[in-house]
N, C-alpha and C positions, 0 to 999 in steps of 0.2 A: 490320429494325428493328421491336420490337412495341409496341405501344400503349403501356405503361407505360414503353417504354425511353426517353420522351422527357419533359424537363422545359418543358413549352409555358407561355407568355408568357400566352395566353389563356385558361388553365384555372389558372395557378397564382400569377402575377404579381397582376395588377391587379383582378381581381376578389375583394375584403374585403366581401363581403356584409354587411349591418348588421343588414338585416330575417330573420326564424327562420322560416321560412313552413313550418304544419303543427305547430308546436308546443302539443302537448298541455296543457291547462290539468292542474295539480297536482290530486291526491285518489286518483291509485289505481286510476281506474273501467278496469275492463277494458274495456269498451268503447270508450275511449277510442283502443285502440292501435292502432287506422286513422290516428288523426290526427300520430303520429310521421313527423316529418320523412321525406324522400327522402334515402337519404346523394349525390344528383348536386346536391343543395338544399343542403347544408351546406357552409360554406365549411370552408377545410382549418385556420384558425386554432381552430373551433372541434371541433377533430379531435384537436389538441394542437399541431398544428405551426406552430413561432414565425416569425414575422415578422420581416423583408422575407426572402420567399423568392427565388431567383436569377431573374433574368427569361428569359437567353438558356436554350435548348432544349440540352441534352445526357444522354447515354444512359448509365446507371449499368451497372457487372456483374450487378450482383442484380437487375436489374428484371424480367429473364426468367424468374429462379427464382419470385420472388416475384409473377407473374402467373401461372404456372403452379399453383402453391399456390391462390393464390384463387380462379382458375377449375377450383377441381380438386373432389373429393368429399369432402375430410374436415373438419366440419365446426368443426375449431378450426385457428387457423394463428396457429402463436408467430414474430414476428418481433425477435430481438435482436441488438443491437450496440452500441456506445459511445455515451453522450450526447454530442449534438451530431454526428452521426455521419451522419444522416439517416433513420435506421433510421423513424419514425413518417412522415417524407414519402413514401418511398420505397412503403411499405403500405397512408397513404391513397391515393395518388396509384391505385395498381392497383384499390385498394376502390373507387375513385369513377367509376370508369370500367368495371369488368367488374360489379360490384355497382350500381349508380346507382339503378335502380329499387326497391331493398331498402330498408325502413325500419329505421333507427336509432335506438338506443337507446345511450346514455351514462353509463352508472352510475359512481361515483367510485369507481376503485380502491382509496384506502383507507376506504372502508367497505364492503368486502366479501373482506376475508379472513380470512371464517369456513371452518370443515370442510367445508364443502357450500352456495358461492355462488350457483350456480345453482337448485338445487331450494329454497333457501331465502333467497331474495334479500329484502335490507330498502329498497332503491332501491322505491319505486312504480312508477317509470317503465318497470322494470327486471319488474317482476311482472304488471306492464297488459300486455308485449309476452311475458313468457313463456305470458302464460294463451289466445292466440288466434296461436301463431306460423303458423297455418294461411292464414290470410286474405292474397289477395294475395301478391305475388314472395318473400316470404319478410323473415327479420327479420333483422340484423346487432348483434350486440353489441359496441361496441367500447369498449378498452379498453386505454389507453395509461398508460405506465409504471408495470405491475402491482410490486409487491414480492414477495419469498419466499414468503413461504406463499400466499397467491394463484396465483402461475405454481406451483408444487407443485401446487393443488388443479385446474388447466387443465390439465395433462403428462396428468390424466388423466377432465377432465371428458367427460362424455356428454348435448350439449344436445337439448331438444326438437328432433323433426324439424321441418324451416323455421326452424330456427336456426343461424347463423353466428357464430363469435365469432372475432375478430380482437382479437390480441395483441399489442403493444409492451413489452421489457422490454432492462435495461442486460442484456450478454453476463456479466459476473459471476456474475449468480446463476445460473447451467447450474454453476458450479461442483460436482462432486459430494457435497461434505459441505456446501455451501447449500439446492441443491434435489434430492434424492438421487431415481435410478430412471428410468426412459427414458418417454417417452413412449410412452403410449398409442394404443390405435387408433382412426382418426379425429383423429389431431391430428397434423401439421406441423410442424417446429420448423428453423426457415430463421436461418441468422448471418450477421450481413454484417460485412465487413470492418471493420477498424478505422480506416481511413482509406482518403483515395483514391488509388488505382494510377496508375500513368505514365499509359496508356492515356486513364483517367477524366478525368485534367489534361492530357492532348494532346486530346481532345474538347470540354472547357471551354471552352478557348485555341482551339481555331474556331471559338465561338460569340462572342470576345470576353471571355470570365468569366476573369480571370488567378486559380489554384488551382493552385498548386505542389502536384506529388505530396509523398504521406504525411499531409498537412493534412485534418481532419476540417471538413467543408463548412461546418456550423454553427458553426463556431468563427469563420469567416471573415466569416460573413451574418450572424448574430445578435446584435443589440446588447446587451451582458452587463453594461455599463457602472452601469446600474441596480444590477445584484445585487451589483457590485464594491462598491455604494458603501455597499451597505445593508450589507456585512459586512466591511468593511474603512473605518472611521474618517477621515475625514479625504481623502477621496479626492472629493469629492461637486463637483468643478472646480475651475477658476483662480480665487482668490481668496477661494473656500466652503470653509474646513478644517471646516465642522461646517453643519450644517441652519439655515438661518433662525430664530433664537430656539431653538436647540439648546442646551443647555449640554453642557461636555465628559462630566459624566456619565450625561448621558441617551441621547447616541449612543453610548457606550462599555455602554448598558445594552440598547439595541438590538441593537447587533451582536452583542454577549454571546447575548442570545436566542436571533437566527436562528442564530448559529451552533452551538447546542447540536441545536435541532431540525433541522438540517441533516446534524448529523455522525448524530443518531437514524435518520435516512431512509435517510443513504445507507449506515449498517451494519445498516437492516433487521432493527430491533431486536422483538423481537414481544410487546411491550408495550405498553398504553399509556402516551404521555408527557402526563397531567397538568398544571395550570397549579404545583402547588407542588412538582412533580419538576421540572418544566422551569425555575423559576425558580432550585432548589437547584443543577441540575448549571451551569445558565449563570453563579452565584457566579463558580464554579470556571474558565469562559472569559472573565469578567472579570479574574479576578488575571490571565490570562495576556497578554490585554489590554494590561493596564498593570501590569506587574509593579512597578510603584516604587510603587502605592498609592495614586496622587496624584489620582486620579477613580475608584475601583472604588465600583461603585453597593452599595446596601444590596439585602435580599430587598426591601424596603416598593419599592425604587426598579426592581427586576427585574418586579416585581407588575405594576406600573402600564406597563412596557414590553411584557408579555407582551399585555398587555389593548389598550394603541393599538394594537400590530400587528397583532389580529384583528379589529380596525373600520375602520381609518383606510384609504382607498384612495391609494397613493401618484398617481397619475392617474386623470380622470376615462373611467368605462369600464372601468379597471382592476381585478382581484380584490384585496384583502390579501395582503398577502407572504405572513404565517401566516393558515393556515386552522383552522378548530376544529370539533372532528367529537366528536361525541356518541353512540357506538357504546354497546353494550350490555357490555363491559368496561371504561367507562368513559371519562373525556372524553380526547380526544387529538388534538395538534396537528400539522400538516405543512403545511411550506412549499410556498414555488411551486417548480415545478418548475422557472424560469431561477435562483430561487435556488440549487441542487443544480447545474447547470451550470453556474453562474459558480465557485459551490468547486471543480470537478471542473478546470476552466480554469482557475485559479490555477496550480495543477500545486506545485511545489516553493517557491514565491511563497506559498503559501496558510498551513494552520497545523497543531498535532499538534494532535489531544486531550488536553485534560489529563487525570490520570492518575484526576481523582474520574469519571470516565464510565467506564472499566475497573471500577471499584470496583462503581458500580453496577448496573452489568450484569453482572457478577458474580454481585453481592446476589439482583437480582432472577430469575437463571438457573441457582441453587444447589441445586436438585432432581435427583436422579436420570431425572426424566420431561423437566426441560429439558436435559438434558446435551448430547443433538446440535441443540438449536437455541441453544444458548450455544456450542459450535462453531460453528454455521455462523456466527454476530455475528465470531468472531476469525477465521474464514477471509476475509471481506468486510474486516474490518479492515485484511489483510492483503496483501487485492489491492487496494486503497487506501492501499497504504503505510503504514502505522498501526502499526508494528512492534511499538513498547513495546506498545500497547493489543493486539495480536494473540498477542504473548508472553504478556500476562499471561491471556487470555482460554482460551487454549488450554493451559495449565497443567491437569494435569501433560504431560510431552513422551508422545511414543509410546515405549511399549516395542521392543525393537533386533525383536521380528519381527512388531509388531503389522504389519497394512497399511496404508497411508497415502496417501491421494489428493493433499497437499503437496508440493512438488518439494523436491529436496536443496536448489537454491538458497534457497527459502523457509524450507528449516530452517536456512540457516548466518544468516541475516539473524534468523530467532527465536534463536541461540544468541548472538548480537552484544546482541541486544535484552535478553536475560535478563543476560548478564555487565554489561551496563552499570546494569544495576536491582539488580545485588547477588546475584542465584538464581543460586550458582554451579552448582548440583547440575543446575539447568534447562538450563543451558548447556552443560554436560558432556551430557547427553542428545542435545541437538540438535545438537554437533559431531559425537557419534559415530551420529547417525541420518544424518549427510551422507555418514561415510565406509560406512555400512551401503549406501546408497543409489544410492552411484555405483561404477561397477565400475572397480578397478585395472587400464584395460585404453590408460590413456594420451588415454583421448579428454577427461575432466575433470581435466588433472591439476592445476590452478591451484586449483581446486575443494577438490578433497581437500586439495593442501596447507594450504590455510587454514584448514580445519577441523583439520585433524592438528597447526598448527602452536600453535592456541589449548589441545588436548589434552597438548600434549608439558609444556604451563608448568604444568600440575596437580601439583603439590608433593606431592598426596594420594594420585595414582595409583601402582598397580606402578612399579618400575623398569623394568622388561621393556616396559612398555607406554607408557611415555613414554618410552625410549628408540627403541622401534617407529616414535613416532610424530614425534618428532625428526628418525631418517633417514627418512623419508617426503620429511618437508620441504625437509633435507637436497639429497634427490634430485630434486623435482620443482619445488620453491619459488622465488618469484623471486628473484635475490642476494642482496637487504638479507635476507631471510627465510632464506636458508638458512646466513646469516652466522651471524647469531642461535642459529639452530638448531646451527650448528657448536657455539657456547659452550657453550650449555647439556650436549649430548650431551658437551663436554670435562670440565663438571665430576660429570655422571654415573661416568664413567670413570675419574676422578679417585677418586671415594670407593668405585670396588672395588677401586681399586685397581690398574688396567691403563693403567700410563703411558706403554706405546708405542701403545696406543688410543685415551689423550689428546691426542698428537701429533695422532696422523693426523685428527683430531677438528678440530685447532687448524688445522693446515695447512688443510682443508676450509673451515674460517671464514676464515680468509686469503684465499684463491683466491678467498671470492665476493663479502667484501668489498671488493675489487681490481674483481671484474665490478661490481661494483656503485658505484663510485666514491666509498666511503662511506672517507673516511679514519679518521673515529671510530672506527669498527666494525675497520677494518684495525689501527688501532692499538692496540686493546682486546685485539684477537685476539694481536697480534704483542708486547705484554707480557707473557699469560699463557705463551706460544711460549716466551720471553727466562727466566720466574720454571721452567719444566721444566726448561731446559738448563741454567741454576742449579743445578737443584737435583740434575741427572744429572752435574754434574762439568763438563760443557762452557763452560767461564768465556768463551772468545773469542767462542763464538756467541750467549751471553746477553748481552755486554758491549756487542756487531753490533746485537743485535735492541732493547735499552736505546737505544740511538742512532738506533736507527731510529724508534722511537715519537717519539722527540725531532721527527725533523725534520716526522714525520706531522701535528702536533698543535702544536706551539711547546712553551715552557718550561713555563707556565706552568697547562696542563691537569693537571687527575687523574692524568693515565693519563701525563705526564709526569712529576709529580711522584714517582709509584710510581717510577718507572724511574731517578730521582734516586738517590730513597732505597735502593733494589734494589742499586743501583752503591756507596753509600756503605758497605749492607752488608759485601758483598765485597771492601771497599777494606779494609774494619777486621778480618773474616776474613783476611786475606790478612797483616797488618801480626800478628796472633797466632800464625799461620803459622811464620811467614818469624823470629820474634826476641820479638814484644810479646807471646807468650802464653804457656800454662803448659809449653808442651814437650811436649803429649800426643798431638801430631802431627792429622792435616789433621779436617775435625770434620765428620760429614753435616749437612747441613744438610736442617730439617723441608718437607714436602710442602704449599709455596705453596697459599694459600689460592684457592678460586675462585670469583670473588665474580658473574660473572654469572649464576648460579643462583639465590641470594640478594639481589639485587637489587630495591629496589621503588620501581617508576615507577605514575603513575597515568592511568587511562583507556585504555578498549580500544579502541584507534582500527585500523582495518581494517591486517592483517598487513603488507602491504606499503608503509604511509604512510611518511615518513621521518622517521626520529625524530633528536633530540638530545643527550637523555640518554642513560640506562643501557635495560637489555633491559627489557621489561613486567613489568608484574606479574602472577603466576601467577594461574591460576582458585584 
């Protein structure tokens, strides 16, 4: 068991220290930076980590990694993993006990990601301890939930000697097109799981602490309730639908707010957000708000929202939700941090971005010199779920041999994202960078079919190449889809003209209709079967397979109706035949029309949904 591996009652529970003992009076003086606190002197709340932490003692996986990092030589150590995750207790906890006698130093992460934080740090506090890091056990910089360009400019920072700097940041940004390029020497870069292991929660459960595996600690401990309430309306308890002397559009212009400079933070957008940016894009999450209009606040009423919530303290002791920071590219707002966890816990509960923050970020990353750090906004987008807004950001797709650090599955969910915004040409990109991606070797085949199977409906493409991608689907797709796929490949076949091709086209959509227990689809299939045999002479088997749509479907469907009408045909052929016609003997009848090619349904709803209607509609 090592020192850090335990979560103790008497170092982490109950003692909430009130008093700062050692804290340096403000001005700068380098001389001052003896009197920076002890970090064994600081409590762990003012470290970053939220309260009530667990009382009972148990031993995480990473505590060993991440005591060995600390007590080691190199003089940055990045520690990331999911918020609420533990990742910043896990780092003070080892910092406060192998470091204790180091003095600390706090600088606010977002004012200090400039090109070079350290050699040109705007913190005082922060320049008092860089200019004498000499004196005594040495200096500690910490610095919890750093953003992109920050942890970029630490992967390869080089502190004074007698300086430590310890790092907390979300696992996302390690992405490679966020913070591109390996760390450096002298720095550390330690991940911790995303949740906790069996192991971790059979540990817990002998202390008493009940933590089901997979569950992220802080989700469990941390009261979020607050942040719920500040960005979701109407939540604020039992018989509060709105704030004391609230009206409905003042909290609707609130939440509007945080919610803009929240979605700003956590896509790590490397702008400043301004009070009349941040009041323009939050419009835009007020209509979505209240989409019916019935409360959406004006700019004048966004104005005055932005401004209580950089004063007002919701409890006493407490910071402002939003903070306002006066950097040297100008003024820029960021929430608290449980604001940013409580969106990140919402999970699917929570809300999209509307589509004017795509727009603007856009706007504002229209340069050739922003181009990879407007990527990296749509890759974060991305692993945030943010589909639309990551589709539109990362426009145009990759070319079929560019490289690309996105997974197939990411591009089939940007090609979903794009066909439903209307960019078909985007979405034809990103289906065929799914089949570029993944190897025809049977291990993804659900994968490729889906992307092959949105490719096959492109009206625009080769014939050759939506039929290719047709039997893909054909072949590997699940029934309802390779039903589908059956029609479609039958009316290809159809207009070259190879009708025993058709067939076996049609039989194929049969067969998986049937697996598929989709009568629509069998009966759809098994009329076009009926209108072939028709039209090849075979009267008894068209006449079978008319009667057979009958009983699939009832009377009174489409595709019965056809089959009605099909049969009345041939009744009245037959009667011209047979006596009532001109005597010029039996007569070919024209090549059946085949209408699920032509078909047009709306919405791309993922391949395998069950549908009602007719086939989709093509890209």
């Amino acid at each position: 068991m090592t020192a850090t591996g335990r979560w103790r009652a008497h170092l982490d529970g109950a003692r909430w220290t009130t008093s700062r003992p050692g804290r340096r009076p403000s001005g700068g003086d380098p001389d001052g930076a003896v009197d920076l606190p002890r970090l064994a002197d600081v409590d762990l709340a003012d470290l970053g980590v939220h309260a009530p932490l667990p009382s009972p003692a148990f031993e995480r996986d990473a505590d060993h990694r991440i005591e060995v990092a600390v007590g080691g030589g190199d003089a940055v150590v990045v520690v990331v993993g999911p918020r609420l995750g533990g990742t910043t207790h896990a780092l003070a906890r080892a910092a406060r006990l192998l470091l204790g006698d180091h003095r600390v130093v706090r600088p606010d992460p977002a004012a200090l990601a400039g090109t070079d934080p350290l050699a040109a740090p705007a913190d005082p506090s922060l320049v008092a301890a860089l200019a004498d890091p000499g004196a005594g056990p040495g200096v500690v910089v910490w610095l919890d939930g750093v953003g992109p360009a920050l942890l970029a400019v630490l992967l390869r920072a080089r502190p004074p000697a007698g300086v430590r700097v310890l790092v907390t940041a979300d696992a996302g940004l390690l992405h490679p097109d966020v913070v591109p390029g390996e760390a450096g020497p002298g720095v550390t870069v330690l991940r911790l799981p995303d949740a906790l292991t069996e192991d971790e929660a059979a540990r817990a459960a002998r202390t008493g602490l009940t933590v089901p595996a997979g569950a992220r600690i802080g989700e469990l401990l941390v009261d979020l309730s607050g942040g719920r309430a500040a960005l979701v309306p109407g939540v604020a308890g039992p018989g509060r639908p709105w704030r004391l002397g609230e009206g409905r559009t003042t909290a609707t212009a609130r939440a509007a707010v945080l919610r803009a400079a929240v979605d700003w933070d956590r896509l790590g957008v490397p702008h400043a957000l301004p009070t009349p940016l941040l009041a323009r894009l939050a419009l835009a999450y007020a209509r979505e708000l209240d989409p019916d209009a019935t409360a959406v606040p004006g700019v004048d009423d966004l104005g005055r929202a932005v401004e209580s919530l950089v004063t007002v303290r919701p409890r006493r002791g407490e910071a402002p939700v939003l903070r306002r920071l006066r950097l040297a590219e100008g003024v820029h707002h960021v929430p608290g941090g449980r604001l940013t966890a409580a969106a990140d816990a919402l999970g699917p509960a929570g809300w999209t971005p509307p589509p004017r923050l795509g727009e603007v970020v856009g706007d504002l990353l229209d340069t050739a010199e922003a181009r990879a750090r407007r990527r990296a906004v749509g890759v974060l987008a991305l692993e945030r779920r943010f589909d639309d807004l990551a589709a539109l950001l990362l426009r145009p797709p990759p070319d079929r041999a560019a490289p690309r650090s996105t997974t197939p599955d990411e591009h089939y969910r940007l090609g979903v994202a794009s066909l439903q915004a209307g960019r078909a040409s985007d979405a034809r990109r990103w289906f065929a960078a799914v089949l570029d991606g993944v190897p025809d070797d049977g291990s993804r085949r659900a994968l490729r079919a889906r992307a092959a199977f949105w490719l096959g409906l492109d009206r625009d493409a080769e014939p050759a190449e939506r039929r290719d991608h047709l039997q893909l689907v054909v072949r590997d797709g699940p029934p309802r889809d390779a039903s589908d796929a059956g029609l479609l490949l039958a009316g290809l076949e159809r207009d070259a003209g190879r009708f025993d091709a058709q067939r076996g086209c049609l039989r194929a959509a049969l067969a998986s209709a049937r697996e598929a227990r989709d009568g629509v689809r069998e009966a759809e299939a098994r009329l076009d079967l009926a209108h072939l045999d028709r039209h090849s002479g075979r009267v008894a088997e068209a006449r079978a397979g008319y009667a057979r749509v009958r009983e699939l479907v009832g009377e009174d469907s489409p595709s019965a109706l056809a089959a009605t009408r099909a049969e009345a045909e041939m009744d009245e052929a037959q009667e011209a035949e047979t006596g009532g016609g001109d005597g010029a003997g039996p007569r070919t009848l024209p090549v059946p029309e085949q209408r699920h090619d032509e078909s047009d349904t709306s919405g791309p709803a993922s391949p395998s949904a069950p549908r009602s209607g007719g086939p989709r509609a093509s890209l």
